[in-house]
N, C-alpha and C positions, 0 to 999 in steps of 0.2 A: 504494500500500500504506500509505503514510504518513497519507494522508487516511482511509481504511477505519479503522488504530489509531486516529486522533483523535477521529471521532465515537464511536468503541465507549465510548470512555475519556472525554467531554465524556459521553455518555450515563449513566454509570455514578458518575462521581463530583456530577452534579447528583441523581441519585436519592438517591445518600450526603446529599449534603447538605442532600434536602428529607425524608428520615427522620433527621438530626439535627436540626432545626426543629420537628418533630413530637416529637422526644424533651424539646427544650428547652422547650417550651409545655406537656408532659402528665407532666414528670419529678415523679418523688413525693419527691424530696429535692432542698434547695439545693446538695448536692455534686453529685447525678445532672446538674440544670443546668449547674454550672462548668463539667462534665466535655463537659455536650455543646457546650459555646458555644466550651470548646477545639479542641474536633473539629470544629466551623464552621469559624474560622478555618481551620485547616488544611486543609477541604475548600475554600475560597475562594482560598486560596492554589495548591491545586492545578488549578480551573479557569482563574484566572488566567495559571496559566504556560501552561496548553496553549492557553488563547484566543491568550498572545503567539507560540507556537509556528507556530500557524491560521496568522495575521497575518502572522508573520515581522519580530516587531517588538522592540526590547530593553526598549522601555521599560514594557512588563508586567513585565519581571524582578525590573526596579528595583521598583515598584510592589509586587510579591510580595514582595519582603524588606523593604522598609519594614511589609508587614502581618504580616510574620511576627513583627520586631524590637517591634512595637506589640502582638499576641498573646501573646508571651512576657509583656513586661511587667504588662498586663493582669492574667493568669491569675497570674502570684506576687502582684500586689495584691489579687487577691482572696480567693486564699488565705489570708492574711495576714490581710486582714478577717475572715473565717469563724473562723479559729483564733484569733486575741488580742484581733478585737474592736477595732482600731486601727493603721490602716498606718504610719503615720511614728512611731516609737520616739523 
């Protein structure tokens, strides 16, 4: 049963994340971009953990929070550039 949920959900969060790709290359605005390259991340995150799940391995875990901890960052830096035009104050 375990294996049935993980392809539905490997199937389902790769099509997420190849219609955010699609949104990131054809978005009409630089915020529309931000927005989707955040929603990458976090759909890359989410395949990650289920790929360690597959596996039965920890060390995707690790790997998924170091990309999340690297996402967060990211996404306020750019922010930050959009709105003042200058990240380090």
């Amino acid at each position: 049963m375990l294996d049935i949920a993980l392809w539905i959900s490997l199937a389902l969060f790769t099509a997420a994340t190849l219609l955010t790709l699609y949104r990131a290359a054809i978005g009409p605005d630089l915020p529309d971009r931000i927005l989707a390259l955040d929603t990458l991340y976090v759909n890359s995150i989410a395949l990650i953990v289920l790929f360690g799940i597959w596996l039965n391995d920890k060390i995707y875990f690790e790997a998924a929070l170091l990309i999340a901890m690297l996402g967060f960052i990211s996404t306020v830096a750019v922010c930050k550039y959009l709105l003042r035009g200058d990240i380090i104050e």
